[in-house]
N, C-alpha and C positions, 0 to 999 in steps of 0.2 A: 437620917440622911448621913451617909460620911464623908469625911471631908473631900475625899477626891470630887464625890458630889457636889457637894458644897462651893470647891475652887469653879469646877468648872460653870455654875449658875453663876459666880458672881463674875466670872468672865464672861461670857451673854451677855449679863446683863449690864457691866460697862461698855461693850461693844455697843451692844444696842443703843442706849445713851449716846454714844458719838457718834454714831451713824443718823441718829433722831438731830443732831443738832449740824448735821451739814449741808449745806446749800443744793438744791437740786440743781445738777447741770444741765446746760440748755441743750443738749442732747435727749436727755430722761423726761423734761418738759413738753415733749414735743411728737412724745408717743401717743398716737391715739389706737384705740382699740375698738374692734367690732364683735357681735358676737352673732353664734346663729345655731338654732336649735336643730340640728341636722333632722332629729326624730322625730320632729313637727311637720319641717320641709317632707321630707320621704310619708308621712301621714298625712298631710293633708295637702298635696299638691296633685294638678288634676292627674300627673303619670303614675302617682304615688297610687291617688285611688283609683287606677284603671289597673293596676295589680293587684293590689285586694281583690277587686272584682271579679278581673281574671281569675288568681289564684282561686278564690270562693266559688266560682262557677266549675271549675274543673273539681275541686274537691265531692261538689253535689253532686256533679256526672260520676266521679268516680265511686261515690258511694252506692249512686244507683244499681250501676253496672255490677259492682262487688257483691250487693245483696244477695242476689238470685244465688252466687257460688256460693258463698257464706250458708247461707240456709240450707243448702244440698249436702255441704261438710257436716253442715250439724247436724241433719237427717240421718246420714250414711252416719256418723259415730253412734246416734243413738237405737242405729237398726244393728248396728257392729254388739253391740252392749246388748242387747235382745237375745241378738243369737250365738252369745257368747258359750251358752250352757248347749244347746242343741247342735253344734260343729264339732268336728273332732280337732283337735290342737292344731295338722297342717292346713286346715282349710281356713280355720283365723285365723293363723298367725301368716298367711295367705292371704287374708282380705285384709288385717288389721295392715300388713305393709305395704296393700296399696292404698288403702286410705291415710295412713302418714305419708306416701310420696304424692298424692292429690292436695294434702293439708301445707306440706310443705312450697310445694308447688305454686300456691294459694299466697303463703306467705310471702313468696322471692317474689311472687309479681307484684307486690302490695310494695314493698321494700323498697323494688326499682322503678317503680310508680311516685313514690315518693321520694328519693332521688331525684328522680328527673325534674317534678315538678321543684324541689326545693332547687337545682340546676338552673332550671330557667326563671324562677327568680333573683337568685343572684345576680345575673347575668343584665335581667332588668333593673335591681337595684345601681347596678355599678354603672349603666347609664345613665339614671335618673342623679346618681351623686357626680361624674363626671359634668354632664351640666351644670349641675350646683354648684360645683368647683370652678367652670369655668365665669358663673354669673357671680360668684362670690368674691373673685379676683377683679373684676370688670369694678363691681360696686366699692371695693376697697379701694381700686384706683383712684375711680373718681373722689371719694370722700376725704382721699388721704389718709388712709388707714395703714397705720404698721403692721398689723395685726388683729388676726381674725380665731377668734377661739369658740371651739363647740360648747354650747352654754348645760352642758353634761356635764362638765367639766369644771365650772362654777358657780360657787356659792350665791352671789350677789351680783347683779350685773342691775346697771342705770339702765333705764326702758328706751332713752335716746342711742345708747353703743349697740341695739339689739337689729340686726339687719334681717331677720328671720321671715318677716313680711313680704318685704322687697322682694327679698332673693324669691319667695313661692309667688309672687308676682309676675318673675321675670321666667320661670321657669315654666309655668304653664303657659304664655306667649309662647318661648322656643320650643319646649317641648310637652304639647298638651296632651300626648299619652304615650306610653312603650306598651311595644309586643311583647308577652309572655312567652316563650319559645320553647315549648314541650312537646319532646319525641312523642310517638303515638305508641301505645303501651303493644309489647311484641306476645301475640297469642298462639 
């Protein structure tokens, strides 16, 4: 360690020492704090799990739907690669570029499919937290809470500052599910 090191630890650490030995003002005494597991709330409240839901029901519709094209791309390359030796060059390189404009095709709808759906998630997420927000403020009111901090965010928190219950208590009362709001895929 060199000294500049050296100075400035043993500056800390008399700081620290003076700060350790002065009186907490009755200001500092009188902060109370809450905390609340956002990622809990948004996971296990009932609008939380009517997006999953949602979300997961559209996923398996869209998988459905995508199969049948899926399988037909992979058909058509594998009949492309057959007749690769049997065409003469402008007749494949004629079919192979409309089978990369069908692939591609395939692609951009899958892309904007998901888009949309991650879209209207958002969009339900930022409802389900504006709620929480505003149940969050209600519950600190009342408690007398200075301060409310996302428990992502900390190491250690007491199980009585933890409002995380309440709040998914209060929240599926006001709001016991959100609409997913997904355009209908353009064909």
């Amino acid at each position: 360690m060199n000294l500049r090191n050296l100075r400035w630890t043993a500056a800390a650490t008399v700081l620290a020492a003076a700060l350790a030995t002065l009186p907490l003002s009755d200001a500092r005494a009188e902060i109370k704090i809450g905390v609340v597991d956002f990622q809990q709330v948004m996971h296990d409240s009932s609008a939380g799990k009517a997006v999953q839901q949602a979300v997961q029901a559209n996923d398996e519709s869209f998988r459905k739907e995508t199969t049948g094209r899926r399988e037909k791309l992979q058909q058509t390359e594998q009949e492309l690669v057959r007749q690769r030796s049997s065409l003469s060059a402008e007749a494949f390189a004629k079919k192979r570029e409309d089978f990369l404009q069908k692939a591609g095709e395939f692609d951009r709808d899958v892309q904007a499919h998901i888009k949309a759906l991650q879209q209207g998630m958002d969009e339900a997420s930022r409802t389900i937290q504006a709620a929480a927000v505003e149940i969050i403020n209600a519950l600190a009111h009342e408690r007398q809470t200075s301060m409310v901090v996302n428990k992502a965010q900390v190491i250690f928190v007491e199980p009585s500052l933890d409002m995380t219950s309440q709040v998914i208590e209060k929240l599926n009362a006001k709001l016991p599910s959100v609409q997913v709001k997904i355009p209908p895929d353009k064909k």
